[in-house]
KEDO-810098 format. One line per field, with one value per residue: x, y, z of N, C-alpha, C, CB in turn; residue in one letter. Coordinates in pm, whole numbers, always signed. Glycine has a CB too. Layout:
# residues N
n.c1 <- c(X | ...)
n.c2 <- c(Y | ...)
n.c3 <- c(Z | ...)
ca.c1 <- c(X | ...)
ca.c2 <- c(Y | ...)
ca.c3 <- c(Z | ...)
c.c1 <- c(X | ...)
c.c2 <- c(Y | ...)
c.c3 <- c(Z | ...)
cb.c1 <- c(X | ...)
cb.c2 <- c(Y | ...)
cb.c3 <- c(Z | ...)
resn <- c(a | ...)
***
This chain:
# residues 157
n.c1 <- c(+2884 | +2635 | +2440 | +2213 | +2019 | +1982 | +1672 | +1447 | +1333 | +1040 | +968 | +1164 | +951 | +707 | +780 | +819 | +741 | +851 | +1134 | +1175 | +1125 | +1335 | +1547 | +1525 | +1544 | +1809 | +1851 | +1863 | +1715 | +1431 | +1573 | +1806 | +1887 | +1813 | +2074 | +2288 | +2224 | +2299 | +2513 | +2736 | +2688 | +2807 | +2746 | +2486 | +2411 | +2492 | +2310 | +2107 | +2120 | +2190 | +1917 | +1755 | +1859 | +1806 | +1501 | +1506 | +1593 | +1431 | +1167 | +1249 | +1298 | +1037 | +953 | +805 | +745 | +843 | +804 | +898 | +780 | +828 | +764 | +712 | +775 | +740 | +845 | +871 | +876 | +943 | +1034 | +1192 | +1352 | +1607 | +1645 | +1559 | +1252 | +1187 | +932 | +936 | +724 | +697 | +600 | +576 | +454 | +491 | +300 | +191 | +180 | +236 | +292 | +64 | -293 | -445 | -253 | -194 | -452 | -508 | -316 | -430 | -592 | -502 | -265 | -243 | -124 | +73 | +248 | +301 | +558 | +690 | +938 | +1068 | +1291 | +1532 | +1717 | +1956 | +1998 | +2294 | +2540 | +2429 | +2085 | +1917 | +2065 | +2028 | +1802 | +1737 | +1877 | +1719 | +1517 | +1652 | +1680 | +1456 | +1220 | +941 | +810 | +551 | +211 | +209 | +40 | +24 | +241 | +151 | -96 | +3 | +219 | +59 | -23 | +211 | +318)
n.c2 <- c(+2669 | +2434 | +2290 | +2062 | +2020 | +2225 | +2383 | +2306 | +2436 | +2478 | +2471 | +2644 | +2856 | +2818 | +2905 | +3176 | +3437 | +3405 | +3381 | +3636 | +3759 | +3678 | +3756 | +4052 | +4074 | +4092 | +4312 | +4369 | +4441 | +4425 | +4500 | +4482 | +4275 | +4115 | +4233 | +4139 | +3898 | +3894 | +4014 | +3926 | +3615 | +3396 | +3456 | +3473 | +3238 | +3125 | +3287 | +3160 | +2860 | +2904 | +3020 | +2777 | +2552 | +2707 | +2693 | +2394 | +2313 | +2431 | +2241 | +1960 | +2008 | +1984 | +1789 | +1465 | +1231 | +967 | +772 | +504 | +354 | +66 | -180 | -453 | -361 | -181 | +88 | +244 | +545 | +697 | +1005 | +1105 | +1293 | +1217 | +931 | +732 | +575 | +299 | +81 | -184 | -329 | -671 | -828 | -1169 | -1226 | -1267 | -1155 | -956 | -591 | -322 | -71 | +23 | +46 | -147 | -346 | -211 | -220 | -483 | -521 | -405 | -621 | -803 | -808 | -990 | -1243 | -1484 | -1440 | -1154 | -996 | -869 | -660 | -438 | -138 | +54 | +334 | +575 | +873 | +1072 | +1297 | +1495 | +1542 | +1605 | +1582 | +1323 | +1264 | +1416 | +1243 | +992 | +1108 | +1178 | +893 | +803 | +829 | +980 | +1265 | +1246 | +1251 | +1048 | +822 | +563 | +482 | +496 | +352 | +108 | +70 | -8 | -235 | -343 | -368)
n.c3 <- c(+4488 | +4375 | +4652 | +4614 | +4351 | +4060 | +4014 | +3796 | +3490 | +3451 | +3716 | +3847 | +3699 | +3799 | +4019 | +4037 | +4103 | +4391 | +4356 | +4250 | +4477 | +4633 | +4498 | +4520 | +4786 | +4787 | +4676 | +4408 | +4143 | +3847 | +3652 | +3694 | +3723 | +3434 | +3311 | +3486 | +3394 | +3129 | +3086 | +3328 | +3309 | +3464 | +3745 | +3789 | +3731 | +3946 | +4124 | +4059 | +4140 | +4427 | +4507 | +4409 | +4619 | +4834 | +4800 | +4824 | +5044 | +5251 | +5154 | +5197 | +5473 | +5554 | +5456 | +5578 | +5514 | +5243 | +4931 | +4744 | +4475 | +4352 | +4032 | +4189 | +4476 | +4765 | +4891 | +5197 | +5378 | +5703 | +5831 | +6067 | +6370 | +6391 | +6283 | +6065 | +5953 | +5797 | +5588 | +5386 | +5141 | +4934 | +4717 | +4599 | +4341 | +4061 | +3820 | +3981 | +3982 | +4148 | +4045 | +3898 | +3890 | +3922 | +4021 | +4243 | +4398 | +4437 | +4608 | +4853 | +4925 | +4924 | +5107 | +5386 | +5290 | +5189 | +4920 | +5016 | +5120 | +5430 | +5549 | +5804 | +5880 | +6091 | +6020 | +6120 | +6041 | +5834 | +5902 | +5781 | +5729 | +5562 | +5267 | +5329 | +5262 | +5021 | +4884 | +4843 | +4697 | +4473 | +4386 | +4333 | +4466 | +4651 | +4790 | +5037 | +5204 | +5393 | +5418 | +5303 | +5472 | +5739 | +5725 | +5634 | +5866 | +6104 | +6058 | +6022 | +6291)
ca.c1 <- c(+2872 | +2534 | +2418 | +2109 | +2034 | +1895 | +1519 | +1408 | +1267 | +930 | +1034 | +1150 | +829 | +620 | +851 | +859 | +746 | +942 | +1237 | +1156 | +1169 | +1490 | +1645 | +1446 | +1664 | +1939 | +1809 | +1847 | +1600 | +1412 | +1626 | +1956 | +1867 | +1889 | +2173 | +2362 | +2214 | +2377 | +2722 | +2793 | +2631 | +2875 | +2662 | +2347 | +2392 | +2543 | +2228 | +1994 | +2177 | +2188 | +1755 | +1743 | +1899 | +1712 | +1380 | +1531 | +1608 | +1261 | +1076 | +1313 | +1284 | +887 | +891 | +795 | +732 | +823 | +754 | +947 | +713 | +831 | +647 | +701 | +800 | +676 | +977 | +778 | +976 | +881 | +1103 | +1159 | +1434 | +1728 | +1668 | +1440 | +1214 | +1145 | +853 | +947 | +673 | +727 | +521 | +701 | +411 | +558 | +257 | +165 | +260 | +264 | +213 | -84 | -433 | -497 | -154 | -245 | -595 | -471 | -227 | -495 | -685 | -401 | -138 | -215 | -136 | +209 | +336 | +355 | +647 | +706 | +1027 | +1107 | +1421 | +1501 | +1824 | +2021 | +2051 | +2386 | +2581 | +2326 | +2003 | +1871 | +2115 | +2028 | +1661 | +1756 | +1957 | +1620 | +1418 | +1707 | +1630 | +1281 | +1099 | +832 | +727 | +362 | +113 | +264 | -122 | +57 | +332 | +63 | -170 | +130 | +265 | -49 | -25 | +338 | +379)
ca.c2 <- c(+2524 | +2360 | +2102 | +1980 | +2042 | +2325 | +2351 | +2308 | +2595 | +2459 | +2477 | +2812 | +2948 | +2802 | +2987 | +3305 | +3568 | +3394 | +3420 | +3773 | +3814 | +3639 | +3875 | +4194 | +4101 | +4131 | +4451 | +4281 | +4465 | +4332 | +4540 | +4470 | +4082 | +4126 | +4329 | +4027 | +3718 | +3917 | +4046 | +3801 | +3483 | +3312 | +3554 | +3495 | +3076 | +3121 | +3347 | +3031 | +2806 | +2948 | +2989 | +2654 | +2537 | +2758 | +2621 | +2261 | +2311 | +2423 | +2156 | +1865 | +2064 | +1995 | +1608 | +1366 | +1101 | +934 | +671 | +433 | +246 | -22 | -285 | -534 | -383 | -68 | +129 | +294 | +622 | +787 | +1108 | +1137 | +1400 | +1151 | +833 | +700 | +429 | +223 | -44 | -259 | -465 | -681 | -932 | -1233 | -1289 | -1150 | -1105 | -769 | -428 | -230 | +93 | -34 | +57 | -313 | -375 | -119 | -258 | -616 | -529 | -374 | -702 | -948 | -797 | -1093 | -1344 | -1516 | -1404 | -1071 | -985 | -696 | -597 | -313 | -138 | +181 | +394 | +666 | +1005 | +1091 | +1440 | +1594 | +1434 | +1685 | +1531 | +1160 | +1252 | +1447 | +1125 | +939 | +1132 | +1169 | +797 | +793 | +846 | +1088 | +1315 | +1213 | +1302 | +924 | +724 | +425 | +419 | +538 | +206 | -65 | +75 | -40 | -406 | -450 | -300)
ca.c3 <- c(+4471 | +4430 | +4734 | +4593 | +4174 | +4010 | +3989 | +3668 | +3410 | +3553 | +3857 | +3822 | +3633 | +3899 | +4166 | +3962 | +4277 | +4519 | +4300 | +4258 | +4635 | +4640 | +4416 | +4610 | +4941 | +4763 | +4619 | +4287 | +4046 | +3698 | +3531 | +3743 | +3679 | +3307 | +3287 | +3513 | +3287 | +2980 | +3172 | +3415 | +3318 | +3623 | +3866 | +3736 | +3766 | +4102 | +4219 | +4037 | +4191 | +4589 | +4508 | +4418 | +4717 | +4974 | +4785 | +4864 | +5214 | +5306 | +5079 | +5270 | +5590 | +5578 | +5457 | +5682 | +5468 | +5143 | +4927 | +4637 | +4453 | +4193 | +4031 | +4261 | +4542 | +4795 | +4995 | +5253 | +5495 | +5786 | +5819 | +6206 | +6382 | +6376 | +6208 | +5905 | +5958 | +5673 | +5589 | +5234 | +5105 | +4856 | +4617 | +4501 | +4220 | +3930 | +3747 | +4012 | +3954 | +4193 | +4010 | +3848 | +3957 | +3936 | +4102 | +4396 | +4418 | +4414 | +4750 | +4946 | +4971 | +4923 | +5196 | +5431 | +5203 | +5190 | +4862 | +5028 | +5236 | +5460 | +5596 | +5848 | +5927 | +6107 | +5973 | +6182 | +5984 | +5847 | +5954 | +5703 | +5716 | +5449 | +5180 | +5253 | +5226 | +4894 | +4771 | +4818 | +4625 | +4332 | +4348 | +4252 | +4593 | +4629 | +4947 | +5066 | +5361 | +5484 | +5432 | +5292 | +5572 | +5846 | +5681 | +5654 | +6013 | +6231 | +6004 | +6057 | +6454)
c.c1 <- c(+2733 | +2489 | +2311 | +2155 | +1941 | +1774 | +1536 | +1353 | +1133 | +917 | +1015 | +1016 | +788 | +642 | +852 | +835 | +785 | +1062 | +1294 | +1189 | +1280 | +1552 | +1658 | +1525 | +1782 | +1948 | +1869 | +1696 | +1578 | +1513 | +1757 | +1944 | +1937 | +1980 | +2286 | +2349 | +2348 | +2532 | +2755 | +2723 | +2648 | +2761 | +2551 | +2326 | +2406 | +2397 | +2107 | +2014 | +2178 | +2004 | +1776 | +1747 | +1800 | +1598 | +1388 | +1507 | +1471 | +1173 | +1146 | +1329 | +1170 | +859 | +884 | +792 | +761 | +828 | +826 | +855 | +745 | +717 | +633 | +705 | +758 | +781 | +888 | +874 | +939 | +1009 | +1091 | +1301 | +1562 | +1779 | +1533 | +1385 | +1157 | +1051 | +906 | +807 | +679 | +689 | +636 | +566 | +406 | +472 | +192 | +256 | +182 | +184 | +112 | -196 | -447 | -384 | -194 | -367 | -585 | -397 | -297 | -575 | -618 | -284 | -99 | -139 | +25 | +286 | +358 | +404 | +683 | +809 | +1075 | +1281 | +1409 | +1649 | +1860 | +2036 | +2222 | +2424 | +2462 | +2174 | +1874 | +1891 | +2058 | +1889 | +1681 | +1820 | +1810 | +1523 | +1516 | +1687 | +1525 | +1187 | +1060 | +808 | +590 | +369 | +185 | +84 | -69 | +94 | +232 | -49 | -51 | +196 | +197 | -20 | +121 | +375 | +230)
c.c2 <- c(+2481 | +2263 | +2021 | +1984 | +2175 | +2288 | +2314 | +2450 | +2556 | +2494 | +2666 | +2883 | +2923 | +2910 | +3115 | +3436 | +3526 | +3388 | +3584 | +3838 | +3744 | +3756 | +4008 | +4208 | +4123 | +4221 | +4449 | +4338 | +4422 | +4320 | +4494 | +4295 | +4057 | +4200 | +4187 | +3914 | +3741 | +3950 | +3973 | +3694 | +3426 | +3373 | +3478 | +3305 | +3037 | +3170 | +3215 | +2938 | +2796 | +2949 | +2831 | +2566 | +2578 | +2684 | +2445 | +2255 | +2300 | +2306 | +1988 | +1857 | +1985 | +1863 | +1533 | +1234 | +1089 | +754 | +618 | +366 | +212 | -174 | -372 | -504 | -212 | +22 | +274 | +396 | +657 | +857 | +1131 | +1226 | +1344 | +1011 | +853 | +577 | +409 | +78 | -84 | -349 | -472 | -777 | -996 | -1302 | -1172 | -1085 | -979 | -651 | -346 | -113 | +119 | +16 | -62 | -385 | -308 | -227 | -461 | -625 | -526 | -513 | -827 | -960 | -896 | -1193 | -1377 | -1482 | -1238 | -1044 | -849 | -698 | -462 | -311 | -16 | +200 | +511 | +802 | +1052 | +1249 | +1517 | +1519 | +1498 | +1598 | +1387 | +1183 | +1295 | +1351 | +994 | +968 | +1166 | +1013 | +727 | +824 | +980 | +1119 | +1260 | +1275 | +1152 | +889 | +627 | +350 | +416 | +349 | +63 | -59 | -3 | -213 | -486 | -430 | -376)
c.c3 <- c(+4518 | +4540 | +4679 | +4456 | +4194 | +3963 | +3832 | +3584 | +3463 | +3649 | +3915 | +3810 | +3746 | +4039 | +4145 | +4097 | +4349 | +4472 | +4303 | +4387 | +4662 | +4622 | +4535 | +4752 | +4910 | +4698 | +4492 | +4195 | +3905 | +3627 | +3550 | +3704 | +3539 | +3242 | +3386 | +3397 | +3193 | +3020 | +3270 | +3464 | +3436 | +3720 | +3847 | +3754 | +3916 | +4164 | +4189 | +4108 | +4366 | +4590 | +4526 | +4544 | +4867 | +4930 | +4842 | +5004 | +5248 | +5263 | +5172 | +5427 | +5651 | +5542 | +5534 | +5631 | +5312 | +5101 | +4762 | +4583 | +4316 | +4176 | +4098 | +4450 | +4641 | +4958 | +5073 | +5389 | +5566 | +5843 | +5996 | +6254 | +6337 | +6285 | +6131 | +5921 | +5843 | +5650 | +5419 | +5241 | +4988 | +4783 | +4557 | +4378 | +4172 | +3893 | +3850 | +3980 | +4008 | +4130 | +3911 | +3934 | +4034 | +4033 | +4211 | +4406 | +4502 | +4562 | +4837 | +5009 | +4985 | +5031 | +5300 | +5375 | +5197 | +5101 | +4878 | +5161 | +5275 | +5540 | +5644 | +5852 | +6010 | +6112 | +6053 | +6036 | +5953 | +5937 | +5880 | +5634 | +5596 | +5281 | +5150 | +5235 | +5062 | +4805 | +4775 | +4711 | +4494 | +4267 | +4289 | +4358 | +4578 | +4744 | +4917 | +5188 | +5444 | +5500 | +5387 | +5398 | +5670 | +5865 | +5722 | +5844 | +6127 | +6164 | +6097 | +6230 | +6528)
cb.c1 <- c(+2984 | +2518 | +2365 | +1958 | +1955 | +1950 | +1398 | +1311 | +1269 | +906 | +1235 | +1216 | +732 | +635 | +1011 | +737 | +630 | +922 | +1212 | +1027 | +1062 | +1546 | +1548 | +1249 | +1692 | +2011 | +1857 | +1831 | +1590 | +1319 | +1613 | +1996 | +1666 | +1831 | +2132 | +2317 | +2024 | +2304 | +2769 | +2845 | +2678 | +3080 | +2631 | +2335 | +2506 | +2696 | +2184 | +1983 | +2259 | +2288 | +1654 | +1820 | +2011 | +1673 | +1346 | +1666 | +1681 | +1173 | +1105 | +1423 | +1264 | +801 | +940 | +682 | +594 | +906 | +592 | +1044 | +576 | +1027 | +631 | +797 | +916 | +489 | +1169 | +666 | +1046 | +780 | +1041 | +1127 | +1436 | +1746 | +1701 | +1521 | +1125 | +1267 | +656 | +1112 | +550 | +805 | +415 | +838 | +289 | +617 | +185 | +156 | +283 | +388 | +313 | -93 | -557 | -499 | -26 | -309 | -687 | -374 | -132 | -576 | -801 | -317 | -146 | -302 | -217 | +229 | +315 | +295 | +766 | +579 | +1072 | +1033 | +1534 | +1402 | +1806 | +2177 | +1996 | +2421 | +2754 | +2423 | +1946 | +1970 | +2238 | +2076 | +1550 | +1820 | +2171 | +1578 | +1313 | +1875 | +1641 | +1224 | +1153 | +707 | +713 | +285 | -143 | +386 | -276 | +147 | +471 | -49 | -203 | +360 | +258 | -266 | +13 | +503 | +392)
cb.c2 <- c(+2450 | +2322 | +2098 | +2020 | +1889 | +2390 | +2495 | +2212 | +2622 | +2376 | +2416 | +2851 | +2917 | +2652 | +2954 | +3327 | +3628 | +3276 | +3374 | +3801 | +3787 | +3535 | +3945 | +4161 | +3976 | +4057 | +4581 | +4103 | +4584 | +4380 | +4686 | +4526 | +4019 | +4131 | +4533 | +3977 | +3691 | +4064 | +4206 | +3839 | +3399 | +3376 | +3739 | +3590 | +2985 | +3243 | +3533 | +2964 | +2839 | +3147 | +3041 | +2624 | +2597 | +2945 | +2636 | +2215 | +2455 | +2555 | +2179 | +1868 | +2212 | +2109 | +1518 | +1386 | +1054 | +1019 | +692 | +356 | +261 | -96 | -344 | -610 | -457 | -131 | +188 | +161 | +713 | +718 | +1225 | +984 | +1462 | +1130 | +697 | +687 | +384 | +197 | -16 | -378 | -503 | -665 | -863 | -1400 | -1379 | -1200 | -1200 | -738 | -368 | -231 | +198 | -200 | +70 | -406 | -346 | +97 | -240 | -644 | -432 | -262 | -707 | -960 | -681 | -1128 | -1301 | -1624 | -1457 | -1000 | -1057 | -608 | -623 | -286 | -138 | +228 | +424 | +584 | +1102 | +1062 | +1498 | +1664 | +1385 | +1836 | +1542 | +995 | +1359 | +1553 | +1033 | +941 | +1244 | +1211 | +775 | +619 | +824 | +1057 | +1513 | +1025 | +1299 | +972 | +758 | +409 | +494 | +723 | +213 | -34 | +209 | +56 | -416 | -402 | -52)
cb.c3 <- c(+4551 | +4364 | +4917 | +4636 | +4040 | +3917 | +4023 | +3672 | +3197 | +3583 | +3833 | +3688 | +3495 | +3933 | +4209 | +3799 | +4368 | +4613 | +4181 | +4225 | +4762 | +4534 | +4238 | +4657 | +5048 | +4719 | +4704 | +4351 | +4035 | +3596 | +3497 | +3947 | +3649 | +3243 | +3364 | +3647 | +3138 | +2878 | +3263 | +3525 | +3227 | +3692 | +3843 | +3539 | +3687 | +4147 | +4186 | +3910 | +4128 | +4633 | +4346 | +4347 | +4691 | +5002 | +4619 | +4831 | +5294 | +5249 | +4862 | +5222 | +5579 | +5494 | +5397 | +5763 | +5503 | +5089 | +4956 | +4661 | +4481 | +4174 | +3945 | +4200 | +4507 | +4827 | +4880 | +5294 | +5487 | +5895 | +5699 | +6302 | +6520 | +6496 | +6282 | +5730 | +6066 | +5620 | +5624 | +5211 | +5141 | +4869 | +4495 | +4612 | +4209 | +3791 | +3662 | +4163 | +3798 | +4191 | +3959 | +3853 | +3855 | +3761 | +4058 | +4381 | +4213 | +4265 | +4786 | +4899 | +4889 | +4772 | +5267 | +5457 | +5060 | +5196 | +4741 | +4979 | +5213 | +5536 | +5542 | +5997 | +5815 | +6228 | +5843 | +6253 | +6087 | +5726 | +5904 | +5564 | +5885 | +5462 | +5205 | +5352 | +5327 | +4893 | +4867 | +4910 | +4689 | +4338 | +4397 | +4184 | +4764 | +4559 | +4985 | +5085 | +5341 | +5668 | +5343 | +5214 | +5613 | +5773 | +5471 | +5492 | +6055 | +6224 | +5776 | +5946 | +6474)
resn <- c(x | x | x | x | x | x | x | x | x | x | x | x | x | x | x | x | x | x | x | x | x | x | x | x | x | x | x | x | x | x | x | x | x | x | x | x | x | x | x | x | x | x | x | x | x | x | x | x | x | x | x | x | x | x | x | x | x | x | x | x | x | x | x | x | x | x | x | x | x | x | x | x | x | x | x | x | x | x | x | x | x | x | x | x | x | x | x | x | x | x | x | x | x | x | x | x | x | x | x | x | x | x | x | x | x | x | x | x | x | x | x | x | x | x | x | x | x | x | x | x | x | x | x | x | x | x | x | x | x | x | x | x | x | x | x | x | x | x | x | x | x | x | x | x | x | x | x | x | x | x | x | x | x | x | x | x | x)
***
């Protein structure tokens, strides 16, 4: 049973020698690979499937920060042991966007300014603080280095 999703065929390709050394611990050779795909497909999704997973872990292990950005509005995380602190800012003039050049460009110099609002919070971690980071980024959020949150942090604190 999957916990995260399966990489992608991208994904995969990209991963192709650390797949390989997957297999290799499980003394899993080229040839023993394609001799599973073709006789026990089930196997062969299950072993994609358990990769996948370990690649997740580590990649969610190592985030510290991510980042939502819609046109109006900029969901800002900082990944800490137990809880999730969160900066929102959020433009109430319509005509920005956000994920615009001209929208970015337009925040940096306008963030004082009353039609933009910034709202913190800070969130507790569930039992598996892996998952709710992984249900963030099935949402649309993106890992970063954290230079947005790091920037908006010193404004709003």
């Amino acid at each position: 049973m999957i916990k995260y999703s399966r990489l992608t065929k991208e994904q995969f390709e990209e991963l192709h020698q650390e797949f390989i050394n997957f297999l290799a611990t499980q003394s899993i050779t080229g040839e023993e690979w394609k001799k599973i795909k073709t006789n026990q497909p089930e196997a062969a999704e299950e072993e994609l499937d358990i990769f996948s997973d370990l690649i997740w872990e580590g990649v969610l292990n190592k985030a510290n920060y991510l980042e939502n950005i819609s046109s109006q509005q900029l969901f800002l995380f900082k990944i800490e042991e137990k809880t999730m602190k969160l900066i929102v800012i959020k433009s109430t003039n319509e005509a920005i966007d956000f994920t615009t050049v001209k929208g970015y460009k337009w925040l940096q110099s306008h963030f004082a300014e009353d039609e933009v609002e910034f709202f913190t919070a800070t969130k507790d971690f569930s039992k598996d603080k892996n998952k709710d980071i992984f249900s963030l980024i099935q949402q649309g959020a993106s890992i970063t280095k954290g230079a947005l949150f790091t920037f908006f942090d010193k404004i709003v604190n």
